[in-house]
GUMI-925966 format. One line per field, with one value per residue (C-alpha): residue number from 1; residue in one letter; z, y, x negated. Coordinates in nm, 3 decimals. Each point is the difference from the previous one (the first is absolute). Layout:
REM GUMI-925966
pos: [NUM | ...]
code: [A | ...]
pz: [Z | ...]
py: [Y | ...]
px: [X | ...]
***
This chain:
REM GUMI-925966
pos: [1 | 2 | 3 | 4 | 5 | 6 | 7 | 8 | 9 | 10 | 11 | 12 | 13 | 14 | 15 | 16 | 17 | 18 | 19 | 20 | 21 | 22 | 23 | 24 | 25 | 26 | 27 | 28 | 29 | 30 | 31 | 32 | 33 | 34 | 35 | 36 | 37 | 38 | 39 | 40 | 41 | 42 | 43 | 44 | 45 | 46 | 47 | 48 | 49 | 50 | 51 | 52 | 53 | 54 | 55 | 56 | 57 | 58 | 59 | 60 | 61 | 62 | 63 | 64 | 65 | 66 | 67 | 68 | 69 | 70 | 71 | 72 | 73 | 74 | 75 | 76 | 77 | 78 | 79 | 80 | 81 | 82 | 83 | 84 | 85 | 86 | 87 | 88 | 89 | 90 | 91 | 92 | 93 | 94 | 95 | 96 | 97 | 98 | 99 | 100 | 101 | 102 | 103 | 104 | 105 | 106 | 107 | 108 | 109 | 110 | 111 | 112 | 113 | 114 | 115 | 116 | 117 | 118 | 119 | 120 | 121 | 122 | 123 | 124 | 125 | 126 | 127 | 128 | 129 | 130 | 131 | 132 | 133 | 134 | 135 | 136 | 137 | 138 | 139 | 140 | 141 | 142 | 143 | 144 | 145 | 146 | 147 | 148 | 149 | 150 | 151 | 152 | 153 | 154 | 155 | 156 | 157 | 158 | 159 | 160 | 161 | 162 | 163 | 164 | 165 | 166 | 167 | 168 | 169 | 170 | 171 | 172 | 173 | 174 | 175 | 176 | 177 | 178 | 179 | 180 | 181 | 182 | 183 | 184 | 185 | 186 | 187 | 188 | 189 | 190 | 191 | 192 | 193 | 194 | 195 | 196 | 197 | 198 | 199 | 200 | 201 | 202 | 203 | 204 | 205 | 206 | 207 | 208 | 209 | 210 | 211 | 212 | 213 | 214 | 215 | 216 | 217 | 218 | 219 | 220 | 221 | 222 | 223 | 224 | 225 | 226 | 227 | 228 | 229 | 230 | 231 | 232 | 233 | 234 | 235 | 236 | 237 | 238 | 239 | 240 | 241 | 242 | 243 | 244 | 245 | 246 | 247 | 248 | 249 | 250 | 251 | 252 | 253 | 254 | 255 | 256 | 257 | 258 | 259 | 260 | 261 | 262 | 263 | 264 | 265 | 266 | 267 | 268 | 269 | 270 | 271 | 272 | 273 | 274 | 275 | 276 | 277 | 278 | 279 | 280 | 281 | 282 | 283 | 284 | 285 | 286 | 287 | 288 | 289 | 290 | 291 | 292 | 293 | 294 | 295 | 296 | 297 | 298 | 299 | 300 | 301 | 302]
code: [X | X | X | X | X | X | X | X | X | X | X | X | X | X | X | X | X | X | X | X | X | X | X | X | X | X | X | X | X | X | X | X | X | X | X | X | X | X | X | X | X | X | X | X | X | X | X | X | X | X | X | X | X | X | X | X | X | X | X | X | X | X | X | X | X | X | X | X | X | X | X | X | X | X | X | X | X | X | X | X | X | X | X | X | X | X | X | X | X | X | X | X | X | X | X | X | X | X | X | X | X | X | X | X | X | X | X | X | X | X | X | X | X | X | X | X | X | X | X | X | X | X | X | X | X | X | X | X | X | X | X | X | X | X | X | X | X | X | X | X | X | X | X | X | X | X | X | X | X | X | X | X | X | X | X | X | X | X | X | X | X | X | X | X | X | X | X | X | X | X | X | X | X | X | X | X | X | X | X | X | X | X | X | X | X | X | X | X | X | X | X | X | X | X | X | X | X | X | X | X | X | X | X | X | X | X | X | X | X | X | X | X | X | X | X | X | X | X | X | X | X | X | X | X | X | X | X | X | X | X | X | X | X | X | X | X | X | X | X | X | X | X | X | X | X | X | X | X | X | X | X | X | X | X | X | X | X | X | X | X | X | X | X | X | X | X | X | X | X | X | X | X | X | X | X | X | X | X | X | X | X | X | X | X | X | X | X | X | X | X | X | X | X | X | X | X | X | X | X | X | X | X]
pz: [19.323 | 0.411 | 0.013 | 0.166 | 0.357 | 0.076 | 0.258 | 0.144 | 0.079 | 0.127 | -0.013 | -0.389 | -0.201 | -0.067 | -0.203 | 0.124 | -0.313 | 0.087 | -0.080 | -0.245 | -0.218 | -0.005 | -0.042 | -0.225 | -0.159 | -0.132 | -0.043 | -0.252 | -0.294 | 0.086 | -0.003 | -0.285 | 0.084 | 0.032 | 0.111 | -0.213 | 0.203 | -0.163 | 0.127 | -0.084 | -0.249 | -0.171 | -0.387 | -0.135 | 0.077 | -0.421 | -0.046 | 0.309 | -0.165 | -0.335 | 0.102 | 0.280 | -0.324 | -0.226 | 0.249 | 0.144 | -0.254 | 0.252 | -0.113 | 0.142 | 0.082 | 0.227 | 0.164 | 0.152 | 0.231 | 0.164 | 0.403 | 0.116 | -0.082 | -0.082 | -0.005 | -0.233 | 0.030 | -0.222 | -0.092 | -0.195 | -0.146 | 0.085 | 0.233 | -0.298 | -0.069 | 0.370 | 0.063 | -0.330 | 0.110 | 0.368 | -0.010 | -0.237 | 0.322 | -0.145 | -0.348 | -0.224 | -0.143 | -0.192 | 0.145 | 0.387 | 0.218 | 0.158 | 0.252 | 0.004 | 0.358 | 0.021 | 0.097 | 0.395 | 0.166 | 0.259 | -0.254 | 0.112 | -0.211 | 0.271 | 0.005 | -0.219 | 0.029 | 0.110 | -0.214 | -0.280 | -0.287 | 0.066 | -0.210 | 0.218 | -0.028 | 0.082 | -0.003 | -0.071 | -0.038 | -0.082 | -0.350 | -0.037 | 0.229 | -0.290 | -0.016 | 0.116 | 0.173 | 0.207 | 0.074 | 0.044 | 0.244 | 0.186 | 0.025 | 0.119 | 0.353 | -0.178 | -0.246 | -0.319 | -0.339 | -0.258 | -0.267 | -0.056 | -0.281 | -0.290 | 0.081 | 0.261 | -0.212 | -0.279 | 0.253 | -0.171 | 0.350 | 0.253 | 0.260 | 0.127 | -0.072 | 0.017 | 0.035 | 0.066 | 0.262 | 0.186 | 0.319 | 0.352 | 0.103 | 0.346 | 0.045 | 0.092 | -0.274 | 0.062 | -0.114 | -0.025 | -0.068 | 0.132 | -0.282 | 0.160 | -0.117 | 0.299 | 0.186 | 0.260 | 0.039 | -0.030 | -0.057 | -0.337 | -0.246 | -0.059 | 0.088 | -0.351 | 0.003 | -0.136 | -0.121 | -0.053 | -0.245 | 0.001 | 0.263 | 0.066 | 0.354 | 0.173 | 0.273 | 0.256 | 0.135 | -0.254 | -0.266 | -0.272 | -0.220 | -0.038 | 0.346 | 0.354 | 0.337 | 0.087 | -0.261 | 0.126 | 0.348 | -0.073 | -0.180 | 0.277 | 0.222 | -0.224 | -0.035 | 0.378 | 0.047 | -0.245 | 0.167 | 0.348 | -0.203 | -0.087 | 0.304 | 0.176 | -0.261 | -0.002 | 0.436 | -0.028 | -0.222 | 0.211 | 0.309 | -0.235 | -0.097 | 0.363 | 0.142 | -0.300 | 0.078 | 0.379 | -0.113 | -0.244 | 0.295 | 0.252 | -0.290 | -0.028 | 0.394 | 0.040 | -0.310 | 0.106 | 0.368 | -0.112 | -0.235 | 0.316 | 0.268 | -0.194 | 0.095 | 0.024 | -0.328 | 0.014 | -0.126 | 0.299 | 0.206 | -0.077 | -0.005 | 0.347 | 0.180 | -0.162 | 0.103 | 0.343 | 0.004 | -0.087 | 0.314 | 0.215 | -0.124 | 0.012 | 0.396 | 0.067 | -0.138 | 0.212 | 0.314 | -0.067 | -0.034 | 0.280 | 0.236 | -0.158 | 0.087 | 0.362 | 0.030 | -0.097 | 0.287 | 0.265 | -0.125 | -0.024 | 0.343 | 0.146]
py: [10.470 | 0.031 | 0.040 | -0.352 | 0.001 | -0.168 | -0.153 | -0.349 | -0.302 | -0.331 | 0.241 | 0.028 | 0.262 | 0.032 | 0.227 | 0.070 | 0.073 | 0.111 | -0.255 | 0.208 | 0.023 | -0.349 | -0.155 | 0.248 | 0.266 | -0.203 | -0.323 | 0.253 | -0.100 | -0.366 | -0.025 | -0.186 | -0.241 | -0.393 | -0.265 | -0.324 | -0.328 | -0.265 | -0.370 | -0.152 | 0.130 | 0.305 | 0.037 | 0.292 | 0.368 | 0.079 | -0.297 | 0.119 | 0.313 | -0.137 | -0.246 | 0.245 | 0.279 | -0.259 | -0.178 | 0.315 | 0.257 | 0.321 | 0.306 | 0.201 | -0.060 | -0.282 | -0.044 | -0.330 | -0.044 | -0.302 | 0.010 | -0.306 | -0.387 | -0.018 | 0.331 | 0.317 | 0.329 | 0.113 | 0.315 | 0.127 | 0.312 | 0.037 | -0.082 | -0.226 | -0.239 | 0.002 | -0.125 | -0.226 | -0.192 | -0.046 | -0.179 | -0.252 | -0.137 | -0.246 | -0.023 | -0.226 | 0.175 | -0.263 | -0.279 | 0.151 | 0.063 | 0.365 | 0.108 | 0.351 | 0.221 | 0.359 | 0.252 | 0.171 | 0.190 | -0.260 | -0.280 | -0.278 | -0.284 | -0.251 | 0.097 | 0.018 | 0.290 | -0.070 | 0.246 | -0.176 | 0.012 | -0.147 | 0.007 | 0.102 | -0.071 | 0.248 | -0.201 | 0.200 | 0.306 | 0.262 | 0.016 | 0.398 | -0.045 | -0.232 | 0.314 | -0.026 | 0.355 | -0.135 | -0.415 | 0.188 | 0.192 | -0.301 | -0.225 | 0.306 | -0.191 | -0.318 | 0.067 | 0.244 | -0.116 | -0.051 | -0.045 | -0.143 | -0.336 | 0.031 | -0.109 | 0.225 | 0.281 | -0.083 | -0.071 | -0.328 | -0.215 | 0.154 | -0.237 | 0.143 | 0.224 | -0.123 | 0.159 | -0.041 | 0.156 | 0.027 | -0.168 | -0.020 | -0.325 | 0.079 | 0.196 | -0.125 | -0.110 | 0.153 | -0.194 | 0.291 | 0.347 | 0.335 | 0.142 | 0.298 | 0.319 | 0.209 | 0.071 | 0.132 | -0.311 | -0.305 | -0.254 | 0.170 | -0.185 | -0.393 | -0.287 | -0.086 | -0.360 | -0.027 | -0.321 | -0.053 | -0.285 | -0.194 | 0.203 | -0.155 | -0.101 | 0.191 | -0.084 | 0.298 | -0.189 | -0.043 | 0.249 | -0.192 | -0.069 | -0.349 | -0.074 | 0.078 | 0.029 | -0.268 | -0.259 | 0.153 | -0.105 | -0.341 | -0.046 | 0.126 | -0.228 | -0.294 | 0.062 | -0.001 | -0.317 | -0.188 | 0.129 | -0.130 | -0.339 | -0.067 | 0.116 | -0.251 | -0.290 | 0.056 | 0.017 | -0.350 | -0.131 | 0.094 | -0.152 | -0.318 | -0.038 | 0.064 | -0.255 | -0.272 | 0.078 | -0.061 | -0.316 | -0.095 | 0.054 | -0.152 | -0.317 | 0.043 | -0.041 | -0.261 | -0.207 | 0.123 | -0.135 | -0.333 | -0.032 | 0.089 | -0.284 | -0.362 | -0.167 | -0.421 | -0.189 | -0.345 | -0.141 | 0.228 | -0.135 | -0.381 | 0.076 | 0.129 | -0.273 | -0.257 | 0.204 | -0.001 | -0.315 | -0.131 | 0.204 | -0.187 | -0.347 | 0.109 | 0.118 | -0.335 | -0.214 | 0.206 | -0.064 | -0.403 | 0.012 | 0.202 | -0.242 | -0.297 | 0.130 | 0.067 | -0.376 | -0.145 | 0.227 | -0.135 | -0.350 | 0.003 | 0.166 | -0.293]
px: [-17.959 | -0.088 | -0.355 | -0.123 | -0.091 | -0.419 | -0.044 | -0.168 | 0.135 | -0.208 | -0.304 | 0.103 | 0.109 | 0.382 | 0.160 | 0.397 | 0.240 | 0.328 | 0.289 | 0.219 | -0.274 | -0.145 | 0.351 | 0.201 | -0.214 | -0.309 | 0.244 | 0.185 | -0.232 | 0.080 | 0.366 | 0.034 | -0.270 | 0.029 | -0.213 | -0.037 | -0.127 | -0.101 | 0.106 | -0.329 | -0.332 | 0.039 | -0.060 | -0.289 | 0.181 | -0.026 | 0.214 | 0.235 | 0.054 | 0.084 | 0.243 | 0.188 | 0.048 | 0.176 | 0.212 | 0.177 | 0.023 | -0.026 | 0.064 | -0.300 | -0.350 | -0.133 | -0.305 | -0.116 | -0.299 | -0.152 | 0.042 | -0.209 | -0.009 | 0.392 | 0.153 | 0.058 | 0.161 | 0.219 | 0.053 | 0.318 | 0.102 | 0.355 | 0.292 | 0.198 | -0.354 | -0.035 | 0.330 | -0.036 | -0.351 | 0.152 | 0.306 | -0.179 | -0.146 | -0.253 | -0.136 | -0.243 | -0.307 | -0.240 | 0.155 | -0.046 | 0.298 | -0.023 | 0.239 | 0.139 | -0.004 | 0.087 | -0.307 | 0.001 | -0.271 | -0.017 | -0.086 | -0.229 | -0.184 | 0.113 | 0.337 | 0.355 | 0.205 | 0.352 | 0.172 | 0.169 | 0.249 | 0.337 | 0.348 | 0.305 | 0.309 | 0.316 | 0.297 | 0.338 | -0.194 | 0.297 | -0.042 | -0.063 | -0.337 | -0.185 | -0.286 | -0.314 | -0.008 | 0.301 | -0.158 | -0.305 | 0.128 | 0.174 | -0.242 | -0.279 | 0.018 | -0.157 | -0.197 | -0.103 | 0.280 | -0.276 | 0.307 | 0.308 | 0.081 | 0.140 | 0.296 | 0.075 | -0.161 | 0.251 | 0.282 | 0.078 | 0.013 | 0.249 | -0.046 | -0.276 | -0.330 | -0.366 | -0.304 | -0.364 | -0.132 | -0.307 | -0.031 | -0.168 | 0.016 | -0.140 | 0.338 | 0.377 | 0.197 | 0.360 | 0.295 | 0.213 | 0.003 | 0.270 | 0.101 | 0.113 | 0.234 | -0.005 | -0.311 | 0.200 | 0.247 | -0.161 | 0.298 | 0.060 | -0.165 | -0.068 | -0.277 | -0.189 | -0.115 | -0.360 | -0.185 | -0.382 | -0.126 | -0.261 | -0.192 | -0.364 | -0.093 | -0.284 | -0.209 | -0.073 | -0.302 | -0.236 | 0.233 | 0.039 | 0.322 | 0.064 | 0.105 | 0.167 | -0.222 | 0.238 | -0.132 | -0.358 | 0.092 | 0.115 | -0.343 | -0.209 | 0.205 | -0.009 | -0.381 | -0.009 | 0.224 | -0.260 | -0.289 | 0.161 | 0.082 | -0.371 | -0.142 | 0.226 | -0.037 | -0.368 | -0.005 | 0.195 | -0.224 | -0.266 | 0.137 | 0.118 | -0.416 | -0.109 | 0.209 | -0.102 | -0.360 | 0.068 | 0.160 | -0.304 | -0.250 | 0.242 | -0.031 | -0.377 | -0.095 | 0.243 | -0.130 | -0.349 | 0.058 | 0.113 | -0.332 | -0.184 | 0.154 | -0.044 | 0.288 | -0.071 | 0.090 | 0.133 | -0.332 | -0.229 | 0.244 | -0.033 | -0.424 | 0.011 | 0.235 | -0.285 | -0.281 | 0.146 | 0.105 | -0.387 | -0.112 | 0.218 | -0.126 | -0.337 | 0.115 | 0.155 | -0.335 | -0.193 | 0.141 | 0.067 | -0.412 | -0.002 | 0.217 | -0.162 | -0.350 | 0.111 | 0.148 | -0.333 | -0.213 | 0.256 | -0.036 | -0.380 | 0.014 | 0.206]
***
């Protein structure tokens, strides 16, 4: 091991390991080490350990230790219970569903590793190359051959060879492989058709299996399109209750104008014409005393 370089960083002290060693060298130990998630609550560790011994019957030691709320490592013995637990993917222990993620020096609790086990399919695979040492050879450019079926083991389906292998699903899936027979002239040999089944999505943004960023980007931009929906049905029904308080104060001056200015009635009306027509009368017998008076001065005068 590289002795580790000190130094600071941030005004903090770092401590600078050299690659090789953190990712191959102390990662050795670990190789056969898997991850177990839990979808939801996790049962008591004892009872963990119990129920993972009797459901997969490995043929070396195990060790299981509790990582956090929801996850466990799992440590196995050899290559054969490694490959074993794995490709079971999920399984039930006391009634809780635990998913099953291979082990890498990078892990991280908010993240799912994207390498996976798949079963592919070699159609018309010449029928002397069902071996493992020659599939595993072919399909190097793709991904590690954990093993082959039975049936191609056996050699009882000549159609075509399967076998699981172990995935990146950040990486290209090729459709075809050169089978070639001459490095040194390239047009002698044959394209092999390859297949994947049933190969899970996973999202590069937030790296989890499940899904595509695609499906994460139509989310965000749904979110988005909602948000813009409610901010614009919530501005409209702002402007809708502005304007029907304008038109409820528009209302209340008008009706409050009208209380204000007492327009006649029929019966004020008929009161005043009598009123006024008493003060003419009353006008009228006034001046006939008047005139009468001044035709009794000139006739006592005369």
């Amino acid at each position: 091991m590289v002795t580790p370089k000190v130094t600071t960083k941030q005004g903090l002290p770092a401590v600078i390991f050299d690659m090789d060693d953190f990712m191959v060298k102390l990662a050795i130990d670990c190789k056969y080490t898997l991850v177990g998630k839990f979808t939801n609550t996790m049962p008591k560790i004892k009872l963990i350990r119990k129920s993972f011994i009797k459901k997969t019957q490995l043929t070396g030691k195990v060790n299981i230790a509790q990582y956090k709320a929801r996850h466990v490592y799992i440590d196995l013995e050899n290559e054969l219970d490694f490959i074993t637990v794995w490709t079971k993917q999920r399984m039930s222990i006391e009634g809780k569903l635990i998913r099953i993620h291979t082990w890498t020096p990078n892990f991280r609790l908010k993240e799912e590793t994207p390498i996976v086990p798949v079963w592919v399919l070699l159609p018309d695979l010449p029928w002397h190359c069902y071996k493992k040492q020659f599939v595993s050879a072919l399909l190097s450019p793709i991904g590690k051959v954990l093993y082959l079926d039975t049936t191609s083991i056996q050699k009882t389906r000549a159609s075509m060879a399967k076998e699981k292998i172990q995935l990146d699903l950040t990486k290209e899936r090729p459709p075809h492989v050169w089978l070639g027979l001459d490095e040194e002239d390239l047009t002698n040999g044959r394209w092999q058709a390859i297949e994947y089944e049933d190969v899970p999505d996973y999202c590069k943004y937030c790296r989890h299996q499940g899904h595509t960023i695609q499906d994460y980007n139509n989310k965000i931009r749904d979110e988005e399109y909602r948000k813009k929906r409610e901010l614009e049905d919530e501005k409209k029904n702002k402007n809708k209750g502005e304007q029907i308080q304008k038109q409820n104060a528009n209302k209340q001056n008008k009706a409050k104008d009208k209380k204000e200015y007492h327009y006649p009635t029929n019966r004020n009306f008929t009161n005043q014409q009598q009123a006024d027509q008493k003060q003419e009368e009353g006008w009228k017998t006034q001046k006939r005393k008047h005139n009468k008076q001044q035709e009794d001065k000139v006739q006592k005068t005369v």
